[in-house]
Chimera marker file (.cmm) of the C-alpha trace (Angstrom):
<marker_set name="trace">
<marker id="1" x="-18.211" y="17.587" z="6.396" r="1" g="1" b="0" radius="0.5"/>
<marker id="2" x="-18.088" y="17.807" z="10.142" r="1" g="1" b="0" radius="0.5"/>
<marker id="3" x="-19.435" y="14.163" z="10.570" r="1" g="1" b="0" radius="0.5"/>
<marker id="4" x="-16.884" y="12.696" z="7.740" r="1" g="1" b="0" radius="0.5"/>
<marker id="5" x="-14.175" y="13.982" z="10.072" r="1" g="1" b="0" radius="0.5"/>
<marker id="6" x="-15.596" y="12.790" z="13.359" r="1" g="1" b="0" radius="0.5"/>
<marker id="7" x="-15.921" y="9.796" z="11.672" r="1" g="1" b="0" radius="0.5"/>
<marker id="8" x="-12.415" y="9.711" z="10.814" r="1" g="1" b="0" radius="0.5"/>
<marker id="9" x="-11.494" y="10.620" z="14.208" r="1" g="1" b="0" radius="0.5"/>
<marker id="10" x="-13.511" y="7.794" z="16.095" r="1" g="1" b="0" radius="0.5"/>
<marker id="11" x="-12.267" y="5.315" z="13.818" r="1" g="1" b="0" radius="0.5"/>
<marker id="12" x="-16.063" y="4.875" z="11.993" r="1" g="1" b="0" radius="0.5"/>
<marker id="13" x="-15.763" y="2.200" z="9.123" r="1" g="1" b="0" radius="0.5"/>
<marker id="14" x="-18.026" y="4.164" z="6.992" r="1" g="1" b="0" radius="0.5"/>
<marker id="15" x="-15.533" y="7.501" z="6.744" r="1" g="1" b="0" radius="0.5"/>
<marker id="16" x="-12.620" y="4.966" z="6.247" r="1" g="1" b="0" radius="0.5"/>
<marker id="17" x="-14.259" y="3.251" z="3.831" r="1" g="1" b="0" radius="0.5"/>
<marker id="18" x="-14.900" y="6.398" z="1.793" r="1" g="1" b="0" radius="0.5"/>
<marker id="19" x="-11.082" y="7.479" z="2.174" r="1" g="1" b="0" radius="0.5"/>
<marker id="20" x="-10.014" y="4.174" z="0.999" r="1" g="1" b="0" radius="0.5"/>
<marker id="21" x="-11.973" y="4.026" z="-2.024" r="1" g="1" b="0" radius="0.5"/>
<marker id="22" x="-11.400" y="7.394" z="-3.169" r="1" g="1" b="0" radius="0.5"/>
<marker id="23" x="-7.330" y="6.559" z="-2.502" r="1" g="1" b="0" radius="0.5"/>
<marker id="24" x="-8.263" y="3.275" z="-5.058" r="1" g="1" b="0" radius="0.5"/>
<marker id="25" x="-9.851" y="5.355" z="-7.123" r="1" g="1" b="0" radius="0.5"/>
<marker id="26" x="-7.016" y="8.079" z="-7.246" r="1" g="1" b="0" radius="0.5"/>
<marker id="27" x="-4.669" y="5.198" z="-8.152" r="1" g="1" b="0" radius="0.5"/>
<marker id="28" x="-6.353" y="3.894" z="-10.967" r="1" g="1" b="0" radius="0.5"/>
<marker id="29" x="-6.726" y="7.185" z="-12.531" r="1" g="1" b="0" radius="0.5"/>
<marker id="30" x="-3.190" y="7.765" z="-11.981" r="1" g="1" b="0" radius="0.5"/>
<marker id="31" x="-2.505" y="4.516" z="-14.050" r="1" g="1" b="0" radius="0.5"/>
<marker id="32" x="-4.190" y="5.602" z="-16.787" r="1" g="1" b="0" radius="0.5"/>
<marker id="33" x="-3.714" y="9.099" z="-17.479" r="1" g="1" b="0" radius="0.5"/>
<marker id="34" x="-1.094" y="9.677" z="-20.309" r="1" g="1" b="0" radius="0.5"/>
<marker id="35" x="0.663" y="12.509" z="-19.144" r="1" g="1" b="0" radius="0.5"/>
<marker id="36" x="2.576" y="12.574" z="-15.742" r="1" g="1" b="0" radius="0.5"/>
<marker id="37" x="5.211" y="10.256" z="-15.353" r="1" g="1" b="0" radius="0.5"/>
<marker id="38" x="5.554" y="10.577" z="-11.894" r="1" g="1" b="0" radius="0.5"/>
<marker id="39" x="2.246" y="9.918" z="-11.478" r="1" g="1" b="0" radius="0.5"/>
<marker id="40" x="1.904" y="6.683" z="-13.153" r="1" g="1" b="0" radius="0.5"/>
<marker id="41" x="5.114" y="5.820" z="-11.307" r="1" g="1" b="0" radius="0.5"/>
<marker id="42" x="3.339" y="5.908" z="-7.868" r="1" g="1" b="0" radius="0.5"/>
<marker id="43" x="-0.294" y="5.082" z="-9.247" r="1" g="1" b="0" radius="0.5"/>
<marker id="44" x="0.546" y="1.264" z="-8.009" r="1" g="1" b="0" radius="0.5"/>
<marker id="45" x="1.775" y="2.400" z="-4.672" r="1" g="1" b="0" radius="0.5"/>
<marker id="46" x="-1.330" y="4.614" z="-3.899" r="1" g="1" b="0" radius="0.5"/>
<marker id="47" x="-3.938" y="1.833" z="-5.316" r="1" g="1" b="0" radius="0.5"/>
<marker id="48" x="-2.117" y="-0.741" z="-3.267" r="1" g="1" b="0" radius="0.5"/>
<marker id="49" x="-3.040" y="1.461" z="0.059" r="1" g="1" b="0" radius="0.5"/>
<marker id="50" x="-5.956" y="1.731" z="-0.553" r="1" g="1" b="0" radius="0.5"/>
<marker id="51" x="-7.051" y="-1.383" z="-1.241" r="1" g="1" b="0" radius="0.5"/>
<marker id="52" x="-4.689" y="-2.382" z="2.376" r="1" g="1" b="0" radius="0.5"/>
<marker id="53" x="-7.006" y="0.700" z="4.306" r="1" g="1" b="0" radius="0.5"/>
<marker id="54" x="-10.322" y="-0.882" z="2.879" r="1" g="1" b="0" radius="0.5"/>
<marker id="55" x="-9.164" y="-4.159" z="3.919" r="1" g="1" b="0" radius="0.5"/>
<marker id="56" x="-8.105" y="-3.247" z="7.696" r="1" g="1" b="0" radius="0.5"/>
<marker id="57" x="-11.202" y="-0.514" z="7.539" r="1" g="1" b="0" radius="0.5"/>
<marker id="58" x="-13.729" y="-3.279" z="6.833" r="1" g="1" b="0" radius="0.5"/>
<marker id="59" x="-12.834" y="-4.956" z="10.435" r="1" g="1" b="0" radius="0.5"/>
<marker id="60" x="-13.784" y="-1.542" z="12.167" r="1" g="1" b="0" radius="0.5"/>
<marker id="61" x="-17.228" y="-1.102" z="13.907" r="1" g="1" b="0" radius="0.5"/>
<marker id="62" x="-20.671" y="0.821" z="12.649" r="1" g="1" b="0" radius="0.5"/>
<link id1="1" id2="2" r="1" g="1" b="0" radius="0.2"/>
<link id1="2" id2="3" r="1" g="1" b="0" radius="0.2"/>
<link id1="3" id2="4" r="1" g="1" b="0" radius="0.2"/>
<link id1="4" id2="5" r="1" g="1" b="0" radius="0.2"/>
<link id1="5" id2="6" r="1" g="1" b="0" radius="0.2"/>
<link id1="6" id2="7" r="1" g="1" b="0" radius="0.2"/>
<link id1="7" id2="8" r="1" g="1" b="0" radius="0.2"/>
<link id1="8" id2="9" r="1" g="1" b="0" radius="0.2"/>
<link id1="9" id2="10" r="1" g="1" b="0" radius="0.2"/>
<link id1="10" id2="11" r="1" g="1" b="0" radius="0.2"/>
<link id1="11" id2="12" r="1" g="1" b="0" radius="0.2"/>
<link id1="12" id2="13" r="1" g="1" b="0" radius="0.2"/>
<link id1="13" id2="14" r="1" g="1" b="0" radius="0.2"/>
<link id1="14" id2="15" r="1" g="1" b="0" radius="0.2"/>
<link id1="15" id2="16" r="1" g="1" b="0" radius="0.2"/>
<link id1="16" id2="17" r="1" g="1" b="0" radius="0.2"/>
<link id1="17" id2="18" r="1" g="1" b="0" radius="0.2"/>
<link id1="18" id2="19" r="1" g="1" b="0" radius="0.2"/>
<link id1="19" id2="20" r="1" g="1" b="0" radius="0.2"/>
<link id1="20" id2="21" r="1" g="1" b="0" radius="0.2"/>
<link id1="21" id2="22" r="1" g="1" b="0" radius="0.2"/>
<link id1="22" id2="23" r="1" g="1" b="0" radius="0.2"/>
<link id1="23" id2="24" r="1" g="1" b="0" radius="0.2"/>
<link id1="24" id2="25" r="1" g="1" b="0" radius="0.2"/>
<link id1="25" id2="26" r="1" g="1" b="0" radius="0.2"/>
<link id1="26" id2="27" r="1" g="1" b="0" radius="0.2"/>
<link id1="27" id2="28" r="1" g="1" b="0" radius="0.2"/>
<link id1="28" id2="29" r="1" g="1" b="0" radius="0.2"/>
<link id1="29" id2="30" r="1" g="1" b="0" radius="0.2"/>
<link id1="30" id2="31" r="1" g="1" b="0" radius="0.2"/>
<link id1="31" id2="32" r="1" g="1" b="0" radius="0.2"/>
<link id1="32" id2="33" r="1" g="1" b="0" radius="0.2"/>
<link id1="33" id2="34" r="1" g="1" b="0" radius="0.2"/>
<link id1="34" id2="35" r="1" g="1" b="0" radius="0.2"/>
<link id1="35" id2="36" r="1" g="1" b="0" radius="0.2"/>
<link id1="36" id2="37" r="1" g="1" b="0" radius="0.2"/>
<link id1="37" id2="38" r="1" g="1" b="0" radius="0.2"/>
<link id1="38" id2="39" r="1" g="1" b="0" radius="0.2"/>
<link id1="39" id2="40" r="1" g="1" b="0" radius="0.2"/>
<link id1="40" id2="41" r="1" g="1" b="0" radius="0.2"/>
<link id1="41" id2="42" r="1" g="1" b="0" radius="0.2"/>
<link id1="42" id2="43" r="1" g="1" b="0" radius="0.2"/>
<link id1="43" id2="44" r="1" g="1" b="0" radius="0.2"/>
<link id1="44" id2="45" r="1" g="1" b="0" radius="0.2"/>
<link id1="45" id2="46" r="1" g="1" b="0" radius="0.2"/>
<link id1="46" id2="47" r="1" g="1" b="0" radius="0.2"/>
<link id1="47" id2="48" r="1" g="1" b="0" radius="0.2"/>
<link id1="48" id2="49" r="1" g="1" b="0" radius="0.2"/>
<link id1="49" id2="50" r="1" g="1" b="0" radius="0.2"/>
<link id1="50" id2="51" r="1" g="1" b="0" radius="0.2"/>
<link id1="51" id2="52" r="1" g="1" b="0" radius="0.2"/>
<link id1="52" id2="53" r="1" g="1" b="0" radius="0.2"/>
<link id1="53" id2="54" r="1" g="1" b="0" radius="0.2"/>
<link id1="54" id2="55" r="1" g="1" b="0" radius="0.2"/>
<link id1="55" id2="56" r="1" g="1" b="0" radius="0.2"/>
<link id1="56" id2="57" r="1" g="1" b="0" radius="0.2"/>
<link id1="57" id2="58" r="1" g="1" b="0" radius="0.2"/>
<link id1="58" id2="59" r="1" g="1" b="0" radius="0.2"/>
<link id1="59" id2="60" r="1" g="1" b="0" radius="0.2"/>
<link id1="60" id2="61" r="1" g="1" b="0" radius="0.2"/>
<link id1="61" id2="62" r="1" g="1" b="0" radius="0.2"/>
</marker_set>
């Protein structure tokens, strides 16, 4: 876990990457589960960041 964070800290595309995708993937299960209004209300909001972060990640080095 160590290394994810270090990897966060130095600005490492591969721990960016990871954080993006799992935001993505956060908002799309927030789109479909039936229950939580609020969360479908901000499931766009939270897949639309992510896929922003992967997008700005993907220009960071190795």
């Amino acid at each position: 876990m160590s290394g994810f964070i270090e990897g966060l800290l130095r600005f490492r595309r591969g721990s960016w990457e990871m954080l993006a995708s799992l935001l993505i993937a956060l908002g799309v299960f927030m789109l479909m589960q039936p229950f939580w209004l609020v969360a479908y209300t901000y499931s766009f909001m939270v897949t639309l960041i992510g896929t922003v972060m992967f997008i700005i990640v993907s220009h960071f080095q190795e």
